[in-house]
MARTORLO-15013 format. One line per 5 residues: number of its first residue (from 1); their letters; for each residue x, y, z of C-alpha. Coordinates in steps of 0.25 Angstrom, whole numbers, plus 5000, padded with zeros to 4 digits. Layout:
NUM) a) X Y Z; ...
! end
This chain:
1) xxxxx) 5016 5001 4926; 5003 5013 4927; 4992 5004 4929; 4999 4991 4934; 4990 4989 4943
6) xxxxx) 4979 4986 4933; 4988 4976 4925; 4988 4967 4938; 4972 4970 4940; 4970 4964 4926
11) xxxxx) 4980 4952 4926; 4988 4945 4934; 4996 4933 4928; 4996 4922 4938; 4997 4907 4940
16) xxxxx) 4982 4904 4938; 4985 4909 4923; 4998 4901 4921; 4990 4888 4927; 4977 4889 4918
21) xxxxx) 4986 4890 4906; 4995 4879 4909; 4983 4871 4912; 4978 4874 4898; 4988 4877 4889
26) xxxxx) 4987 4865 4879; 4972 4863 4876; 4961 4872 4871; 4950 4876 4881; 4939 4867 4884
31) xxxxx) 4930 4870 4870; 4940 4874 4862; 4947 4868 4851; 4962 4869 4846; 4959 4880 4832
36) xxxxx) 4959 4873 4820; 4971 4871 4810; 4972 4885 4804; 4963 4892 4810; 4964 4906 4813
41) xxxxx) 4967 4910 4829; 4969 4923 4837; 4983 4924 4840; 4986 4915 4854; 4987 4923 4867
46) xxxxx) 5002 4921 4874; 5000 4911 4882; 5003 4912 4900; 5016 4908 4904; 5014 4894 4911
51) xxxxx) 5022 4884 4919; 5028 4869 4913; 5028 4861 4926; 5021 4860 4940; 5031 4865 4948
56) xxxxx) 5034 4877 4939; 5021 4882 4940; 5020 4880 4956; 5033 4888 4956; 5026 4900 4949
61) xxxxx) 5015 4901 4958; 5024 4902 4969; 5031 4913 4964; 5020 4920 4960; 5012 4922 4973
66) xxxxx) 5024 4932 4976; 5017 4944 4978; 5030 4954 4980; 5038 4959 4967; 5052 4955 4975
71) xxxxx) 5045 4942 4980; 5040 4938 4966; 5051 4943 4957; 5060 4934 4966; 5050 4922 4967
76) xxxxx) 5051 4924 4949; 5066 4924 4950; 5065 4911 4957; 5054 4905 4950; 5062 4909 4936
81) xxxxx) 5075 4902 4941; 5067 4889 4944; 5061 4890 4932; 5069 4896 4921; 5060 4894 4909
86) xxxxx) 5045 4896 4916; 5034 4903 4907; 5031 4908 4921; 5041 4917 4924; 5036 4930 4916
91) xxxxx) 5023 4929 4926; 5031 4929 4939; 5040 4941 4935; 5027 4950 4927; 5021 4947 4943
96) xxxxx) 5034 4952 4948; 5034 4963 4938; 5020 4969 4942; 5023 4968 4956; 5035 4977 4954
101) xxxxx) 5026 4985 4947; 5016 4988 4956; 5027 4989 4967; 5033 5001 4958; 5046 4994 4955
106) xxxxx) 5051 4999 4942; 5062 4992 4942; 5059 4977 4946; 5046 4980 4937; 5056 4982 4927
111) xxxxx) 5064 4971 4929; 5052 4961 4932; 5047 4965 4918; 5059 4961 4911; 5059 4947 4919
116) xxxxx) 5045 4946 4911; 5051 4951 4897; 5062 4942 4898; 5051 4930 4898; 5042 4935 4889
121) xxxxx) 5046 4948 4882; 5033 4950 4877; 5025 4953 4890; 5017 4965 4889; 5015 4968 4903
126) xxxxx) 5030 4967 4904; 5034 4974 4893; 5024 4987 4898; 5028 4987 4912; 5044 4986 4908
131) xxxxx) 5041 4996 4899; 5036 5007 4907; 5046 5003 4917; 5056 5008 4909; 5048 5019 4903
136) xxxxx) 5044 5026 4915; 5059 5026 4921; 5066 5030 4909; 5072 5044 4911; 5078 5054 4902
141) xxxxx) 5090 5054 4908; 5093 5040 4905; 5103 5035 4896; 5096 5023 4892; 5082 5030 4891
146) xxxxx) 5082 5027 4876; 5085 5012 4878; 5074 5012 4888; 5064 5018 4882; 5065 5011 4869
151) xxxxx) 5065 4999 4877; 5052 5002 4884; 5046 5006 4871; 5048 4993 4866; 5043 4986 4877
156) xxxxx) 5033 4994 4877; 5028 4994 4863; 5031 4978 4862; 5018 4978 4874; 5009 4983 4866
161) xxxxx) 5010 4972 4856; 5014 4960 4866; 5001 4966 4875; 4993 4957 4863; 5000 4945 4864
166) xxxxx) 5007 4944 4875; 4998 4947 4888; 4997 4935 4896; 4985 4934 4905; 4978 4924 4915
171) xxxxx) 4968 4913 4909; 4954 4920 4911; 4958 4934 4910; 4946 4941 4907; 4948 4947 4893
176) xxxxx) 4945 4963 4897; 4955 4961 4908; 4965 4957 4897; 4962 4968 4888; 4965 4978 4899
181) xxxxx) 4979 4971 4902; 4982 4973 4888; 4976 4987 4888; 4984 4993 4899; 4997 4986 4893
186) xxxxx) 4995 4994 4881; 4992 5006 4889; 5003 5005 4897; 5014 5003 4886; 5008 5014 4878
191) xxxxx) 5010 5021 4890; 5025 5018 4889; 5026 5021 4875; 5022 5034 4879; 5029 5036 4890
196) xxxxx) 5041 5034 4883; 5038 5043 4872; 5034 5055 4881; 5047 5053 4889; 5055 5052 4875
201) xxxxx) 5045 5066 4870; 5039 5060 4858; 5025 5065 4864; 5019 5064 4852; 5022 5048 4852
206) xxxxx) 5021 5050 4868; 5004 5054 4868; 5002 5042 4856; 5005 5032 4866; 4999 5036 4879
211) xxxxx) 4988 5040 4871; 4988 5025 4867; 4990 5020 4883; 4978 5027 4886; 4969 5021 4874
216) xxxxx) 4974 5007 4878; 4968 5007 4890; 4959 5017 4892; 4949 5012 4905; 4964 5015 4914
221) xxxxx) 4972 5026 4908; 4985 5029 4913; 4985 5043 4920; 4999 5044 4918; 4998 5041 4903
226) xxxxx) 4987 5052 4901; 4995 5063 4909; 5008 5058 4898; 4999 5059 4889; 4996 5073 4890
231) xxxxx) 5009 5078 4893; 5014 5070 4879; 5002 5080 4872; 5008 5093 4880; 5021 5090 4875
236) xxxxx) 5015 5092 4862; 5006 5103 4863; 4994 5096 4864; 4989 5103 4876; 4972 5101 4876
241) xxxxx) 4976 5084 4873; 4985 5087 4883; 4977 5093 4894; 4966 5083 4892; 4974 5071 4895
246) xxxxx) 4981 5081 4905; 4965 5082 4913; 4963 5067 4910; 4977 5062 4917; 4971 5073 4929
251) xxxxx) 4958 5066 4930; 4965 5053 4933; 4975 5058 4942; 4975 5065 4956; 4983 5077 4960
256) xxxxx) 4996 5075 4967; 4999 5063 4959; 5011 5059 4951; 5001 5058 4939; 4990 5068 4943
261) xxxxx) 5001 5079 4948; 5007 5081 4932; 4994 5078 4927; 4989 5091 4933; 4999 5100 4930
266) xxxxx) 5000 5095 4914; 4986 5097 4916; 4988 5111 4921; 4999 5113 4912; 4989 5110 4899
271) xxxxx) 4978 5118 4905; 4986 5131 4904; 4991 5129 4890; 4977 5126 4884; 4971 5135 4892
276) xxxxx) 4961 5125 4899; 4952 5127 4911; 4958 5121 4924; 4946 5113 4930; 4941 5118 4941
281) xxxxx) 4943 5110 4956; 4933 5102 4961; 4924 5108 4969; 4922 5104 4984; 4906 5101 4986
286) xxx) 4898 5111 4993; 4897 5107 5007; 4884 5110 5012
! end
């Protein structure tokens, strides 16, 4: 997933947050009372997965302290077939998931994902990174490329309600840190939604929801959602909006890039058809 990294610099779901909550799942905090009968109350926050015996839990920590994709998707297999019906599963295999991430497995990513779905169909994270999996490496030429693409879409869209109810984070997560996990889960499944829909040339659709990925998360916008974005308003003739996300997708990009090599040449591209100024090169300073 763009961005991945940030995810794991925001959360990570670990064993100090199944312990705090299993520790104090029953009772109120200290100073708090249970609300009143019929009183009105924010809709309750979906609560950590968490373990139902001693050994259980010693086993999770175990497991967890795998630092390798191979090594923790096989220390999860194990730990689900010692315990079939543990809550704890879906945060071994999400840990699994992101470490096939980052190491640009595609499709152990893929299939790590689905291990979570299959526990808990609503995960958001889940939902966004299978998604995009399946988004990115659909090609024309596919037979099923219908079937995929509907299936990302709905996965996708399914994120951006679950990302409201569904995000599980550790006890004493700062709130702005929250925020921007849910923001940047937005993002990225707008993104998706308007991948999809530029791969399918409904550009009009396409530029709505990569306009709506970069709104969700303004502070880190993605360049390569910016550069789709200006090609989705080429397609449509659309040439100064174009050119300016064109500049912008420049400014955060450098030559000889796989993003910053297409960005200059849609930039050049747009810059002939409006007729544009090409900026000038940066000049070397005097040497004295």
């Amino acid at each position: 997933m763009k961005r991945a990294a940030v995810i794991l610099a925001i959360l990570s779901l670990g064993i100090t947050s199944v312990a705090v909550w299993a520790a104090a799942q029953s009772a109120p905090a200290a100073g708090q009372t249970a609300p009143a009968a019929g009183a009105t109350t924010a809709p309750a926050a979906k609560r950590p997965p968490q373990a139902k015996t001693q050994p259980e839990f010693d086993a999770y920590k175990a497991a967890s302290a795998s630092t390798d994709a191979a090594a923790l998707e096989k220390a999860s297999d194990d730990f689900a077939t010692k315990f079939p019906d543990s809550e704890l599963r879906v945060l071994l295999y999400k840990n699994a998931m992101r470490l096939y991430q980052n190491a640009n497995s595609p499709d152990k990513t893929e299939a790590m994902g689905r291990k979570v779905l299959s526990f808990d169909a609503d995960d958001p994270e889940a939902l966004v990174i299978v998604a995009e999996v399946i988004a990115e490496r659909t090609r024309e030429t596919d037979i099923d490329k219908d079937q995929r693409y509907a299936e990302a879409t709905s996965m996708a869209l399914k994120a951006t309600q679950t990302v409201d109810t569904d995000v599980q984070v550790p006890a004493g997560t700062p709130q702005d840190k929250i925020d921007a996990y849910k923001a940047l889960l937005r993002s990225n499944a707008y993104s998706i939604l308007g991948t999809i829909e530029f791969k399918k040339e409904n550009f009009p659709v396409a530029q709505d929801y990569l306009q709506k990925s970069i709104d969700a998360f303004p502070s880190n916008p993605d360049p390569v959602v910016i550069l789709r974005l200006a090609l989705a308003l080429d397609k449509q003739q659309k040439y100064p909006e174009a050119l300016k996300a064109a500049n912008r997708a420049v400014d955060m990009t450098q030559d000889n890039t796989p993003i910053g090599t297409p960005a200059r040449r849609e930039r050049e591209r747009l810059q002939q058809l409006t007729g544009a100024a090409v900026p000038a090169p940066p000049q070397a300073p005097p040497k004295n």
